[in-house]
N, C-alpha and C positions, 0 to 999 in steps of 0.2 A: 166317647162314642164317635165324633166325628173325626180320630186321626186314623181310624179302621181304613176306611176308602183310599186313603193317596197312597199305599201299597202297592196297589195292582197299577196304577201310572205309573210308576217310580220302575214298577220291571218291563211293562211295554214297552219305555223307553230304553230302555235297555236292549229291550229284543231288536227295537230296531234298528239302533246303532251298529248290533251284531249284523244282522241283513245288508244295511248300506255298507257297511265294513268290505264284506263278502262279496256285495255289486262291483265294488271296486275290486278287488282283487283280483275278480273273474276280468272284469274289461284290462287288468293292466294283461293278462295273460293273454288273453285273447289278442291285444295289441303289438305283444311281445312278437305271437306265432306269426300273425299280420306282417310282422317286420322282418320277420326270419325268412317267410315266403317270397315276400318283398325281393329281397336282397339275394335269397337262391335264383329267383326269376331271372335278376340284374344280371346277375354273374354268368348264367346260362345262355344271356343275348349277349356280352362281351366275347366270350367264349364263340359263340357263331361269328360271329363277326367278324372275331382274329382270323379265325379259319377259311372264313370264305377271303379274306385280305389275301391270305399265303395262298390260298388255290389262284387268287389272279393273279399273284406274280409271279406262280411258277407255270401259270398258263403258256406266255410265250413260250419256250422252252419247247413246248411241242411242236410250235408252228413251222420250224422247218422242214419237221419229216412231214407233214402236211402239203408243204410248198415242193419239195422231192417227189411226191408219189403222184403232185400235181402235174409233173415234168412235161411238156411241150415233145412228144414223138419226134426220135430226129431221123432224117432221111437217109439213107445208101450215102448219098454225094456228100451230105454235109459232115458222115463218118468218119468217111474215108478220107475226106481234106483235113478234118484233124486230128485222125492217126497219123497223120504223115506231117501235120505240123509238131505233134508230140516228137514226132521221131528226130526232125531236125533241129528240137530245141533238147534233148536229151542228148545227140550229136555235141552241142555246144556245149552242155555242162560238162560231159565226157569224153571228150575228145581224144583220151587215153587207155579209152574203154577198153580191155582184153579178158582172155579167157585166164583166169583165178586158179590156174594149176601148172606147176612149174615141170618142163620139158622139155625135151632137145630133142625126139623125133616121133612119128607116128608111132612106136610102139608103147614109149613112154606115155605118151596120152592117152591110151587105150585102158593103159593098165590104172594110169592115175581117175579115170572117169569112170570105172568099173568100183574100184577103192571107195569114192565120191558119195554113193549110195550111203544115206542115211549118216553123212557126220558132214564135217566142213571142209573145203577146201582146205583152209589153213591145217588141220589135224592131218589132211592125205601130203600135205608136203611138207611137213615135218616130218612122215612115215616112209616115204619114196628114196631119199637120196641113200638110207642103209641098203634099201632094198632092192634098187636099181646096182649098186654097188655090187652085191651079192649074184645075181642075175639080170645081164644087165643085154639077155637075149630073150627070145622066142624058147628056142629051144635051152637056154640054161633052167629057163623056168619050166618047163616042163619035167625036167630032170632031180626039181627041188623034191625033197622030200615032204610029205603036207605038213607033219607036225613042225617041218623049222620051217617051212613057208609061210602056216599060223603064226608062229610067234615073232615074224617078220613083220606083217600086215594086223598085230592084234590090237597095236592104237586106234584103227580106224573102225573099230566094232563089226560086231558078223562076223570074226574071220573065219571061221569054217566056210560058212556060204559063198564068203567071198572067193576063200583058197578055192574049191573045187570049180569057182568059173574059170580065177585064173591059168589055174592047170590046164581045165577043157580047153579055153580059147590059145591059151600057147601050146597045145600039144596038135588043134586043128591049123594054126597058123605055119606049125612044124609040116604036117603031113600033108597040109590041101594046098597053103597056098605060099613053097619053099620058104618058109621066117620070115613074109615081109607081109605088111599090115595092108591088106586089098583097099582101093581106092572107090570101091562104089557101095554105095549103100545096102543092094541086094545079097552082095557078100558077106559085109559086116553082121547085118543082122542076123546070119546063120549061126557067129561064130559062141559059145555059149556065156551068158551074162551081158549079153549085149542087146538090145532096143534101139527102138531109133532114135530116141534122147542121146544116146550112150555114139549111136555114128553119126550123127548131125553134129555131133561134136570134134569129131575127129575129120569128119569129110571137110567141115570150115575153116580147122585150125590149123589141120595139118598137110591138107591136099587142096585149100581154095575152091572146096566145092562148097556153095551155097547150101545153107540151111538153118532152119530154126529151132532152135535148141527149148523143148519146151520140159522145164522145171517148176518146182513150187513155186519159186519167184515170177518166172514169165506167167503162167497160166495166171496167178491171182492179179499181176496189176492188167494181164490183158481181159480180165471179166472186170477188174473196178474201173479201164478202162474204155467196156463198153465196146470191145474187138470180137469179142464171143460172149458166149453164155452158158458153153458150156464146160461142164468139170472133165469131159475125155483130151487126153492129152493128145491123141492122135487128131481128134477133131480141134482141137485151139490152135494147131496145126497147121490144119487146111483153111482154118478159119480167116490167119491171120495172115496166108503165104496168098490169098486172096486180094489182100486191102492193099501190099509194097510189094514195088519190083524186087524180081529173082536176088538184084544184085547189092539191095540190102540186108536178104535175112540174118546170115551171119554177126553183121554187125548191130541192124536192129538187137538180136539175141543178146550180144554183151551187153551193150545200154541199157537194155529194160532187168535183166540179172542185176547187174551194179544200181539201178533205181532201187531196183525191190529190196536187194542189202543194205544201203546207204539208206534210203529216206521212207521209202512207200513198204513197211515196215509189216508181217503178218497181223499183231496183235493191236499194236499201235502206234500208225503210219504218221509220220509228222508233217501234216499238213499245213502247216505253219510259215514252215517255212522250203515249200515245195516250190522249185522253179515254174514247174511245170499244172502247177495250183488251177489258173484259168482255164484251163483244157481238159481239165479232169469233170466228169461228171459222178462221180465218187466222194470229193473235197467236202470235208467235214465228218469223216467216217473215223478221222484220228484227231490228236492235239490239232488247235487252229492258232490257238497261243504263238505268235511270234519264237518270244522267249522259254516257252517251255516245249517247244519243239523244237529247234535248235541243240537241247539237251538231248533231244533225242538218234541224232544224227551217229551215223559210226563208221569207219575206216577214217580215209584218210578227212573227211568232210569233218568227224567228228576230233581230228588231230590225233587218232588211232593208229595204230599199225595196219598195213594190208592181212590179207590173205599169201598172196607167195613168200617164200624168202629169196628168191630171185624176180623181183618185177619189172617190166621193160623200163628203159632209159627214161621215157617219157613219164613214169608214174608219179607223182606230186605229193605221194606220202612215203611211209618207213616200212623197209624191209620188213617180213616178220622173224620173229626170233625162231632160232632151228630149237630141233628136241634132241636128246640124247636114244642115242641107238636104243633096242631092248636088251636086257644083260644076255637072256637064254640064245639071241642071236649071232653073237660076236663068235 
């Protein structure tokens, strides 16, 4: 009768073995999540951390367009004393500076600076000496027929466009002004496909009348310059025929041309290794790299060939190579 009773001990015990069992389990779980959260937390203040590290070191990085937009206003005089110290240290780097199309009298450079529109020097005097060959007048060229006058001039692209100035202006130069290329600007710009980019060039090179030749080259380094501001080529112009005497523009105009080709570059300028680096208020808008501007340099600076294949005596690089005729022209 008395071993009835230790039964129901014998399974309490039990039960609660089962229960603490259970305590435990549940605390190792709980301790588990505890540590999981733990450790995502950890990982999520590493993670800021890193980030805010890489936001400070690539902070710098903006401070100089900060320091740029900070710029100290500069005055009229102190402009214009160093436009004109640019211009006599760009003198010194080039002191060979000429105009980049090959010619032996006003007609020829009429017709080579009409050509010139939207390709290179180099491609219009590779195209010119067939073509000067062929009509090597005023009036032969007006006599040409257009289809073989196209396929005279069709290395330099446009050549329709182009053909029909060149006929208009040698058929006006025939009838208005007896086959010889007028000397004043007012004339020029009558004749058709001609602007005043197009006689500023010819009145400089070919008759010693002063003028400034404004092209893509001159206009962008004379706004990264700081000469003008604005994008009209007739006003970058007046802008710039303002700041140097009369009896620079011509050769101001080669200078900064041959800069804009050579170094001070559209897309990107090598500022690096720019002569004229200190003077610039533009400097840092391309490579600043020593060495990898340098890479960027081209003609003769780069140990390139030029643009003419006849360049004056003075030129300090290589010929460029001629091109073979077109066949449809021969």
């Amino acid at each position: 009768m008395n071993a009835t009773p230790e039964k129901p001990a014998v399974a309490k015990k039990a039960v609660t073995k089962k229960a603490t069992a259970k305590k435990a389990v549940t605390k190792k779980a709980v301790a588990k999540k505890t540590t999981t959260a733990k450790q995502a937390a950890a990982t999520k203040t590493t993670a800021k951390k890193t980030a805010t590290k890489k936001a400070a070191k690539t902070a710098p990085a903006k401070a100089p367009a900060k320091k740029a937009a900070a710029r100290k206003p500069e005055s009229r005089v102190a402009m214009v004393r160093r436009a004109r110290r640019i211009n006599r240290e760009l003198a010194e780097l080039y002191p060979y500076a000429h105009p980049e199309l090959d010619f032996t009298n006003p007609f020829e450079l009429l017709v080579a600076t009409v050509l010139s529109a939207q390709t290179t020097d180099l491609r219009v005097n590779q195209t010119t000496p067939h073509l000067f060959a062929v009509c090597p007048t005023p009036e032969d060229m007006a006599a040409m027929p257009p289809e073989k006058l196209e396929e005279l001039i069709r290395p330099t692209g446009f050549f329709r466009a182009k053909t029909r100035s060149l006929l208009g202006l040698s058929a006006a130069l025939r009838d208005r002004f007896g086959g010889e290329v007028p000397g004043r600007l007012e004339d020029l710009v009558t004749l058709p496909g001609v602007g005043r980019k197009t006689a500023n060039v010819v009145l400089g090179n070919a008759f010693g009348v002063p003028g400034i030749t404004v092209d893509t080259h001159f206009g962008r380094l004379a706004r990264r310059f700081g000469w003008t501001t604005s994008e009209d080529a007739e006003k970058v112009e007046a802008d710039v025929a303002e700041i140097f005497p009369k009896s620079e523009w011509t050769m101001l105009s080669h200078r900064v041309v041959f800069h804009g080709r050579r170094v001070c570059h559209s897309r990107k300028p090598a500022c690096g290794a720019c002569a004229i680096a200190p003077l610039c208020p533009s400097y840092g808008e391309g490579e600043t790299d020593p060495e990898k501007a340098r890479k960027l340099l081209k003609y003769e600076l780069g140990g390139q060939p030029g643009q003419r294949l006849k360049p004056p005596a003075d030129y300090p690089g290589q010929p460029a190579p001629p091109m073979a005729p077109p066949v449809a022209a021969s």
